[in-house]
KOLSE-128155 format. One record per residue (C-alpha): residue number from 1; residue in one letter; x, y, z. Coordinates in steps of 0.2 Angstrom, whole numbers. Each point is the difference from the previous one (the first is absolute). Example, Ala and Ser with C-alpha at 12.3 -4.5 7.8 and 13.67 -1.06 7.14 Angstrom:
// KOLSE-128155
<node i="1" aa="A" east="62" north="-22" up="39"/>
<node i="2" aa="S" east="6" north="17" up="-3"/>
END
This chain:
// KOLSE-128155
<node i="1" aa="X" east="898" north="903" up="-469"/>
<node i="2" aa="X" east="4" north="7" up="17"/>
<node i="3" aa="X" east="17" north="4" up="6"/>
<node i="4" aa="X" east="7" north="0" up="19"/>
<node i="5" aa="X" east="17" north="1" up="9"/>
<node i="6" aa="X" east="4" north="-6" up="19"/>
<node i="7" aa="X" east="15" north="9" up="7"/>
<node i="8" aa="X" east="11" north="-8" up="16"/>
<node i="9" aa="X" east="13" north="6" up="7"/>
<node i="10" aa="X" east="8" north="15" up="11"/>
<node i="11" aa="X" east="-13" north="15" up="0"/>
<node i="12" aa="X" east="-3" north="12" up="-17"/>
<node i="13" aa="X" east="-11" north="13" up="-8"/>
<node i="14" aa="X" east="-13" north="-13" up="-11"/>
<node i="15" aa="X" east="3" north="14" up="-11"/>
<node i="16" aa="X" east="18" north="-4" up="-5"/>
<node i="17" aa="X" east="-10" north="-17" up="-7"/>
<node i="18" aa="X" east="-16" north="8" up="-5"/>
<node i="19" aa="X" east="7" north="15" up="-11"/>
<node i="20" aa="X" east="20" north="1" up="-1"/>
<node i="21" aa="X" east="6" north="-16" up="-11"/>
<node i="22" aa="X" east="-3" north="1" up="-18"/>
<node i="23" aa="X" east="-11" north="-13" up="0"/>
<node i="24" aa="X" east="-9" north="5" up="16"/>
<node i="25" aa="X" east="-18" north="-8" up="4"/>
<node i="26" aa="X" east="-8" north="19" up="-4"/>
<node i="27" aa="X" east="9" north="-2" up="-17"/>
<node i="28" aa="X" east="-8" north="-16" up="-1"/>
<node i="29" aa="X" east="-16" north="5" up="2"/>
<node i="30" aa="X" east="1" north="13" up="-13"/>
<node i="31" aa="X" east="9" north="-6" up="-13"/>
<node i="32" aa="X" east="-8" north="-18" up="-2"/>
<node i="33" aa="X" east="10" north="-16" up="-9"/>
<node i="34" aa="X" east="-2" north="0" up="-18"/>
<node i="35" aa="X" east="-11" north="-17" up="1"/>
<node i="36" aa="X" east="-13" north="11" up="11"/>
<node i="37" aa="X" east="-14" north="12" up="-6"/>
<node i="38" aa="X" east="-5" north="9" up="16"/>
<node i="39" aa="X" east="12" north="7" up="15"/>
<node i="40" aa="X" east="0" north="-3" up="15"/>
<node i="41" aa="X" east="-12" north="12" up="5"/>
<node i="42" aa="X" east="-14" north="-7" up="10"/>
<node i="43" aa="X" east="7" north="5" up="19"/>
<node i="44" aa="X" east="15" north="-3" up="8"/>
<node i="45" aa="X" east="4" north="-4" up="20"/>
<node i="46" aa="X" east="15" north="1" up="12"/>
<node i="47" aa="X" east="1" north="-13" up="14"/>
<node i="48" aa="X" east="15" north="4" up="14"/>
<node i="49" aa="X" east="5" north="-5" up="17"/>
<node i="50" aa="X" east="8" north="13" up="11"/>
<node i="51" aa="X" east="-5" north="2" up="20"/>
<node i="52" aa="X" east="-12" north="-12" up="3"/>
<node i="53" aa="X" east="-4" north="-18" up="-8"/>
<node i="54" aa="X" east="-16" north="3" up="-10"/>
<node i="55" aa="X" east="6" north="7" up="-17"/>
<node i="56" aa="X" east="-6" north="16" up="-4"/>
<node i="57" aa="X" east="-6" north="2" up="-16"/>
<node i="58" aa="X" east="-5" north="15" up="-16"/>
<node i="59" aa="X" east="-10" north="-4" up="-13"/>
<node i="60" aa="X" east="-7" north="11" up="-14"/>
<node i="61" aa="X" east="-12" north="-5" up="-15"/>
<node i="62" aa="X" east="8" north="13" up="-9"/>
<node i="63" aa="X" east="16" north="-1" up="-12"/>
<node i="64" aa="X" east="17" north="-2" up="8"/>
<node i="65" aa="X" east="9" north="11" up="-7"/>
<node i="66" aa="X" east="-12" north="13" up="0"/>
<node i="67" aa="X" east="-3" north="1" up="20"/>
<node i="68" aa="X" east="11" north="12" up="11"/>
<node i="69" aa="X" east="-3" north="-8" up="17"/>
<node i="70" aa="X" east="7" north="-15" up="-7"/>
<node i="71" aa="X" east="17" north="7" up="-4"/>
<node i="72" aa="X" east="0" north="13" up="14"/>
<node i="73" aa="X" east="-5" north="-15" up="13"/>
<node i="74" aa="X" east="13" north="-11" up="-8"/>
<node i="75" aa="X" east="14" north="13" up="4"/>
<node i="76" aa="X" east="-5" north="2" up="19"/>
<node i="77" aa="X" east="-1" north="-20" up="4"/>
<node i="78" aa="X" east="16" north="-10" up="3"/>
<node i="79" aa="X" east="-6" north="-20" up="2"/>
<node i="80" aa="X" east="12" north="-16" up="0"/>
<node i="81" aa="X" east="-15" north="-9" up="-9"/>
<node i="82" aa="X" east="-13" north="8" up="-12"/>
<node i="83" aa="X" east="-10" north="-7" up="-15"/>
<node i="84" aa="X" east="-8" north="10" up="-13"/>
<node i="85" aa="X" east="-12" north="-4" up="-15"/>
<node i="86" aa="X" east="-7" north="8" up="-16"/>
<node i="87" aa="X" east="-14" north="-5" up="-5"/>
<node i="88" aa="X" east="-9" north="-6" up="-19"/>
<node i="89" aa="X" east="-17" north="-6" up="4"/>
<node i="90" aa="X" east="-6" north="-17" up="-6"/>
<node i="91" aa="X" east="-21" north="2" up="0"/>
<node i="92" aa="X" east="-4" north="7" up="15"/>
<node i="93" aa="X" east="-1" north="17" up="7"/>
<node i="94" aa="X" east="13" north="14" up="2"/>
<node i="95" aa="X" east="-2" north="6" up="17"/>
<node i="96" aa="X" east="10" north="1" up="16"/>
<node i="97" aa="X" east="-6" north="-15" up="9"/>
<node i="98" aa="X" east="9" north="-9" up="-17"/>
<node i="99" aa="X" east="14" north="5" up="3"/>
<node i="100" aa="X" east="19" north="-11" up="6"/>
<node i="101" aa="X" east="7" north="-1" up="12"/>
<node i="102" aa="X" east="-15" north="-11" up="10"/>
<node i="103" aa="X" east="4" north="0" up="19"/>
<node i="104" aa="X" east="-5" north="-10" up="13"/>
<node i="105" aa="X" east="7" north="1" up="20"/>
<node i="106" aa="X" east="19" north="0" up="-6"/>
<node i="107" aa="X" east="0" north="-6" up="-18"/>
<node i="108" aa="X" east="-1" north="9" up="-17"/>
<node i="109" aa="X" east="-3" north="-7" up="-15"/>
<node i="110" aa="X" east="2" north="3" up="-18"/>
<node i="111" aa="X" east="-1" north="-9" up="-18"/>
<node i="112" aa="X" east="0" north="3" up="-16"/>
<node i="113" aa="X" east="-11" north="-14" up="-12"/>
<node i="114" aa="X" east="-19" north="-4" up="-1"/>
<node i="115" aa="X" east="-11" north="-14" up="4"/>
<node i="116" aa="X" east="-8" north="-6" up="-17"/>
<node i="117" aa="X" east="-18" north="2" up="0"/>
<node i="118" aa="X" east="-1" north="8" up="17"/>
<node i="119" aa="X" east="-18" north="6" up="-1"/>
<node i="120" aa="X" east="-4" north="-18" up="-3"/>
<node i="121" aa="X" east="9" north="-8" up="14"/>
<node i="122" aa="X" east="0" north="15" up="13"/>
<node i="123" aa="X" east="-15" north="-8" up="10"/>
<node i="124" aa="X" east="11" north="-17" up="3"/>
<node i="125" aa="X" east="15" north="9" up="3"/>
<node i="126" aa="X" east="-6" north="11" up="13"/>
<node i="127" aa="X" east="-11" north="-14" up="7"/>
<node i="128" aa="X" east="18" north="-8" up="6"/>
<node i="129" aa="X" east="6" north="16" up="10"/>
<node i="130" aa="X" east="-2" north="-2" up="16"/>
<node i="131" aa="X" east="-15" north="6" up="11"/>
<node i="132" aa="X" east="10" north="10" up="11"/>
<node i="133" aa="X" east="7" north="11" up="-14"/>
<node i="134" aa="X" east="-12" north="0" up="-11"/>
<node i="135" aa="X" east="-5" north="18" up="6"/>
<node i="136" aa="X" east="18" north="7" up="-3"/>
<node i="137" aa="X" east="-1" north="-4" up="-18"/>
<node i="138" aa="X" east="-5" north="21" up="-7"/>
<node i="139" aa="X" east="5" north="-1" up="-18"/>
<node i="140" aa="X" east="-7" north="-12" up="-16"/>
<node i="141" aa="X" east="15" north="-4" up="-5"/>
<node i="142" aa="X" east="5" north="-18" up="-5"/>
<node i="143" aa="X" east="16" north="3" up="10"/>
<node i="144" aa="X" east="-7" north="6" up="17"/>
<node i="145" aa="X" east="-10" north="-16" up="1"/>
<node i="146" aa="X" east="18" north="-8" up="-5"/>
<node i="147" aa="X" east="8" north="6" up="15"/>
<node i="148" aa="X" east="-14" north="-5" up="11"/>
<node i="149" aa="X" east="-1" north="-18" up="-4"/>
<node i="150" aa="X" east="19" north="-2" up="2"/>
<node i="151" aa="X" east="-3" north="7" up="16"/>
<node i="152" aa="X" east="-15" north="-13" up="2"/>
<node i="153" aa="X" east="15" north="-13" up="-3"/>
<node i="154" aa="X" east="12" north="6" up="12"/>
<node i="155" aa="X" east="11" north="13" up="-9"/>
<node i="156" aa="X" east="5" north="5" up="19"/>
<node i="157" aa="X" east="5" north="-16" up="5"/>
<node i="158" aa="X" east="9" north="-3" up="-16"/>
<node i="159" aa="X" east="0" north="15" up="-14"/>
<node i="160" aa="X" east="6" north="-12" up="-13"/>
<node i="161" aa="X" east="-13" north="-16" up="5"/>
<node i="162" aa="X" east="-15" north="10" up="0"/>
<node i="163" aa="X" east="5" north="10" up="-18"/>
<node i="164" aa="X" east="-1" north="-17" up="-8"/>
<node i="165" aa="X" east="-17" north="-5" up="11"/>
<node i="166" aa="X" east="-5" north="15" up="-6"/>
<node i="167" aa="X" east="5" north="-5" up="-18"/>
<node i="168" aa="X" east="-6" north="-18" up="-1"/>
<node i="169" aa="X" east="-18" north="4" up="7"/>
<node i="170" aa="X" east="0" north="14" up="-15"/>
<node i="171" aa="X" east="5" north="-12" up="-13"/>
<node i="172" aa="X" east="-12" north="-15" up="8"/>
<node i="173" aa="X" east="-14" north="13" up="-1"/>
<node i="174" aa="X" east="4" north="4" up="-18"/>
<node i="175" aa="X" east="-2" north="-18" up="-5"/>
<node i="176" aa="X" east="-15" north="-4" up="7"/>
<node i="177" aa="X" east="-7" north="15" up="-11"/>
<node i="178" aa="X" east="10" north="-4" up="-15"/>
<node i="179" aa="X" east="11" north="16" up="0"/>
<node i="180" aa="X" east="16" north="-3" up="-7"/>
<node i="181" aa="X" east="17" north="5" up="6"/>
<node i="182" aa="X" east="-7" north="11" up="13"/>
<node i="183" aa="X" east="12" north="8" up="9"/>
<node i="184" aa="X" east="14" north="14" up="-3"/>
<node i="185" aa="X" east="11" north="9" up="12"/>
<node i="186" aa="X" east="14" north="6" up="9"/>
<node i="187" aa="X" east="-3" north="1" up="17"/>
<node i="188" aa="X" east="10" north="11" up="15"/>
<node i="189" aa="X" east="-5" north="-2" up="19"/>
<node i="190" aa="X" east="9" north="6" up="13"/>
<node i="191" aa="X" east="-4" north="1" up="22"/>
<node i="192" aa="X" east="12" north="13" up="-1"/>
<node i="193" aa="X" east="14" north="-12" up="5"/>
<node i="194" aa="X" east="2" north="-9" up="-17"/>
<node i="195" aa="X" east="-4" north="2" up="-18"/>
<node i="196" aa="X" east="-8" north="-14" up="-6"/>
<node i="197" aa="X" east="-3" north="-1" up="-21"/>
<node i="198" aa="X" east="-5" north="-12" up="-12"/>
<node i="199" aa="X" east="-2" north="-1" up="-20"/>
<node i="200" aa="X" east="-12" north="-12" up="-6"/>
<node i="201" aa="X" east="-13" north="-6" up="-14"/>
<node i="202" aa="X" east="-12" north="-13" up="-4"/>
<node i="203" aa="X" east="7" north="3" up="-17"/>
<node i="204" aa="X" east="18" north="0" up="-9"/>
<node i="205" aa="X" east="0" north="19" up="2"/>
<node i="206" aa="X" east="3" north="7" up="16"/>
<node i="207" aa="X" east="1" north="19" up="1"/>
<node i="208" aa="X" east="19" north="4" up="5"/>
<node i="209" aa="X" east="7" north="3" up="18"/>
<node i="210" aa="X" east="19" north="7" up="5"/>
<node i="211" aa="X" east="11" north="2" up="15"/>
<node i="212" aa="X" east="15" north="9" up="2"/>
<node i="213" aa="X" east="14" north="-9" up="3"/>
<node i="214" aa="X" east="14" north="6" up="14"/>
<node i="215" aa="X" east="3" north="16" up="0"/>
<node i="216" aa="X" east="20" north="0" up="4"/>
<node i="217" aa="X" east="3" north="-10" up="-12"/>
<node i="218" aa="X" east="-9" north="15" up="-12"/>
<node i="219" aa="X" east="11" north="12" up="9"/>
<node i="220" aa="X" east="15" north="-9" up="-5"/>
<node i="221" aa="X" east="-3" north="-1" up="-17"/>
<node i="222" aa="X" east="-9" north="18" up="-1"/>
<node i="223" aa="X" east="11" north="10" up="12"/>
<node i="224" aa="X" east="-4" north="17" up="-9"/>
<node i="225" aa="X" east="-19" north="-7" up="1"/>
<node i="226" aa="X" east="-7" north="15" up="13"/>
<node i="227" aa="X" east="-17" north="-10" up="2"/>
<node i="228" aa="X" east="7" north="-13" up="11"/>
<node i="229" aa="X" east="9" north="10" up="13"/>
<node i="230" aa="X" east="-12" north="3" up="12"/>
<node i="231" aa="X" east="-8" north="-18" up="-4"/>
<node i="232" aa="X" east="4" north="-12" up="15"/>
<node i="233" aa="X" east="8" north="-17" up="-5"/>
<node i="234" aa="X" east="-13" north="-9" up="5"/>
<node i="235" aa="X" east="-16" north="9" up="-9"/>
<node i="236" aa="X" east="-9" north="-9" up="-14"/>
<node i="237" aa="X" east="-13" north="5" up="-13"/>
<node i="238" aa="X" east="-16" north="-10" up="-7"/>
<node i="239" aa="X" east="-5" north="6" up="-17"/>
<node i="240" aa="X" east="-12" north="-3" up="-13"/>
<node i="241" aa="X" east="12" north="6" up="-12"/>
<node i="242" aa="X" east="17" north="7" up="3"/>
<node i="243" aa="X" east="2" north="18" up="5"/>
<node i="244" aa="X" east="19" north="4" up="-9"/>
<node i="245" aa="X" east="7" north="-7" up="-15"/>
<node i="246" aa="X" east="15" north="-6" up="12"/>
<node i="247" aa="X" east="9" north="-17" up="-4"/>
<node i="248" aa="X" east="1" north="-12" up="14"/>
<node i="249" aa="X" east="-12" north="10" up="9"/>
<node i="250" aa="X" east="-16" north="-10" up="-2"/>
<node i="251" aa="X" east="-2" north="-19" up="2"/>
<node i="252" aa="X" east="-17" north="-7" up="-10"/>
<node i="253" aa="X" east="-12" north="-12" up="11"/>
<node i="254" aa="X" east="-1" north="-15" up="-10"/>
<node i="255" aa="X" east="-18" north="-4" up="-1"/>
<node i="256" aa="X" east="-8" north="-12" up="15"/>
<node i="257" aa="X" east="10" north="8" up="11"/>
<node i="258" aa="X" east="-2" north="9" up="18"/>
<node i="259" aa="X" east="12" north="13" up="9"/>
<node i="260" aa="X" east="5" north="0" up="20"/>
<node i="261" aa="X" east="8" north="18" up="1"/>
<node i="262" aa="X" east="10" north="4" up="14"/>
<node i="263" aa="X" east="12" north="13" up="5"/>
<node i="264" aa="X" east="16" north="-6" up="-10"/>
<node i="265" aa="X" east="-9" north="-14" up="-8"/>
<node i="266" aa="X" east="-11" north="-7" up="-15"/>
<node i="267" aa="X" east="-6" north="-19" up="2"/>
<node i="268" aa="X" east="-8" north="-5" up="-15"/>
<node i="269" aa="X" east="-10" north="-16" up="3"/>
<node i="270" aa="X" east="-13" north="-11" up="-12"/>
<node i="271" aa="X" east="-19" north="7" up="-1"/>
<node i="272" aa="X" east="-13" north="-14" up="-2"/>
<node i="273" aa="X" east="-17" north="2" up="4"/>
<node i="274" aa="X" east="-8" north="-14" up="9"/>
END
């Protein structure tokens, strides 16, 4: 299992996400959940937006919270809207290419899951990328092909339509091959205006997904709480799994679920793939 986090909101240090909680995505990736064997140690990657529209991104197939550049570079950016990812490898190689967040023009993408059987289906799978950006596809990862087919089926136009196209041609492909309950992920994808997220699985268990809820409310009922001063009302947090053990802090995704995050706002919407 992976683990990512999508920040929106007024500018900050990624590193106030990355290392300062107690719970922080560096802690994550070294510490790993009791039901896992390995840490995340198979690469890590920072996507940002700052002065241009292209995202610029860092990636290393090293160990998070071994790498300097990583916590140095995270101290010097300040970005309204940045993903990041650890990553556990599920069969294929660990190297840079592998490694979340994806880009492509304007949009990053990251997830956390598998396709069942990959190695079987990959030739199909990639067969329904679209010519035109089938050369942008660098990595052997299940989920860089993911991200390509949803923008094969029009993730620009509609982020949320093309994740369940993306979806449904994944699962139609597994059953013509007989591969049960194929897919598992959580998804986030943003064009640097919005943070788009989704938790779904073929199956009945969906890897879990969290937002933060609204930060006044937290400083009202935390006032002593320093973390949140500098925190503008309207940011939000994506996370795999919670970065502080803080009641009415986080608020769990129900599975079959997609996120539209704004600046001041969390729209949570069905997710079904056609």
């Amino acid at each position: 299992m992976c683990r990512w986090l999508g920040y929106l909101g007024s500018p900050i240090e990624p590193r106030e996400l990355l290392y300062e909680p107690e719970r922080s995505l560096i802690e994550q990736s070294r510490r790993h959940a009791p039901d896992m064997s390995v840490p995340n140690g198979d690469g890590f990657g920072l996507g940002w937006y700052g002065r241009h529209d292209t995202p610029a991104l860092f990636h290393s197939d090293a160990p998070a919270w071994g790498d300097r550049n990583l916590r140095t570079l995270s101290a010097e950016i300040s970005s309204p809207l940045f993903l990041a990812h650890v990553r556990a490898a599920t069969g294929t190689p660990v190297q840079e290419t592998n490694c979340h967040p994806f880009r492509h023009g304007r949009w990053m993408f990251v997830h956390n899951g598998y396709v069942a059987e990959y190695a079987r289906l990959r030739r199909d799978l990639v067969l329904g990328v679209r010519p035109d950006l089938f050369s942008s596809i660098e990595g052997t990862t299940d989920s860089e092909v993911l991200f390509h087919l949803a923008i094969t089926f029009g993730l620009a136009e509609d982020p949320i339509a093309g994740l369940e196209r993306m979806a449904g041609f994944v699962e139609s492909v597994a059953a013509a091959a007989e591969v049960d309950q194929p897919l598992q992920m959580t998804v986030g994808v943003t064009d640097g205006e919005r943070l788009y997220a989704v938790r779904y699985a073929s199956g009945r268990e969906a890897n879990t997904l969290f937002h933060s809820t609204d930060l006044e409310s937290l400083r009202l009922l935390y006032p002593d709480d320093e973390r949140f001063e500098h925190f503008s009302a309207e940011a939000r947090v994506v996370v795999s799994e919670p970065l502080v053990a803080l009641p009415g802090l986080w608020q769990e995704v129900p599975a079959g679920s997609a996120l539209v995050v704004e600046k001041g706002g969390v729209d949570q919407l069905p997710f079904t793939p056609r």
